[in-house]
C-alpha positions in Angstrom: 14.2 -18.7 -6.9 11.9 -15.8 -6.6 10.3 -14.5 -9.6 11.6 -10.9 -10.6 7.8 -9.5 -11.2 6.5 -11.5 -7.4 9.5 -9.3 -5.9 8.4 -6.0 -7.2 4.8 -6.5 -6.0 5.5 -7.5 -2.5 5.1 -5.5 0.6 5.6 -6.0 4.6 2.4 -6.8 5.4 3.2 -5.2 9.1 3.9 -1.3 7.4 3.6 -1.9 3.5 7.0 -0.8 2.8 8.8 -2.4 -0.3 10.6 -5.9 0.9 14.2 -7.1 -0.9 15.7 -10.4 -1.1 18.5 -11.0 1.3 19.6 -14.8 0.9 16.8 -16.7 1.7 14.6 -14.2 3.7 12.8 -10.8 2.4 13.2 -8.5 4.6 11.3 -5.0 5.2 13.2 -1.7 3.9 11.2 0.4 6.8 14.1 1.0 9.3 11.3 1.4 12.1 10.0 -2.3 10.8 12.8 -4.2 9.5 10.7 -7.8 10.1 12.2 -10.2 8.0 10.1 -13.3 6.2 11.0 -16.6 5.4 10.9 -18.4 2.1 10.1 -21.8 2.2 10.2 -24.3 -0.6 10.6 -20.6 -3.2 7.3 -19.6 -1.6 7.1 -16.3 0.5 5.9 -16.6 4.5 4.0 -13.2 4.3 3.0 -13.9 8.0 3.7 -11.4 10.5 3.3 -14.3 13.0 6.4 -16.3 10.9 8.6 -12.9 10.7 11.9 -12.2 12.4 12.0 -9.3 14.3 15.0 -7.0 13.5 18.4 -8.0 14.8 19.8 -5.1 17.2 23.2 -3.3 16.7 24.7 -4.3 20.1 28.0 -2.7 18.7 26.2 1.3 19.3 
């Protein structure tokens, strides 16, 4: 579990935009960003390398 205090600190290291914990990723709020980091062993992947790219909305 991440702490609360780590989570406010954190930014996309990609576009610095404010990151949010969704399950067991953090994942950009920049809508033109939107990479998505692991967390491995409750440790952040901050790597741009290690991010997921943004799924795409193949229902549009």
């Amino acid at each position: 579990m991440l702490d609360a205090k780590l989570l406010d600190i954190l930014v996309c290291p990609a576009c610095r935009a404010k990151v949010v914990l969704e399950g067991e990723r953090l994942v950009c709020q920049n809508p033109q960003c939107g990479l998505r980091y692991p967390i491995r062993d409750d440790i952040p992947i901050m790597l741009i390398a290690e991010a997921e790219k943004p799924q795409k909305d193949s229902s549009k």
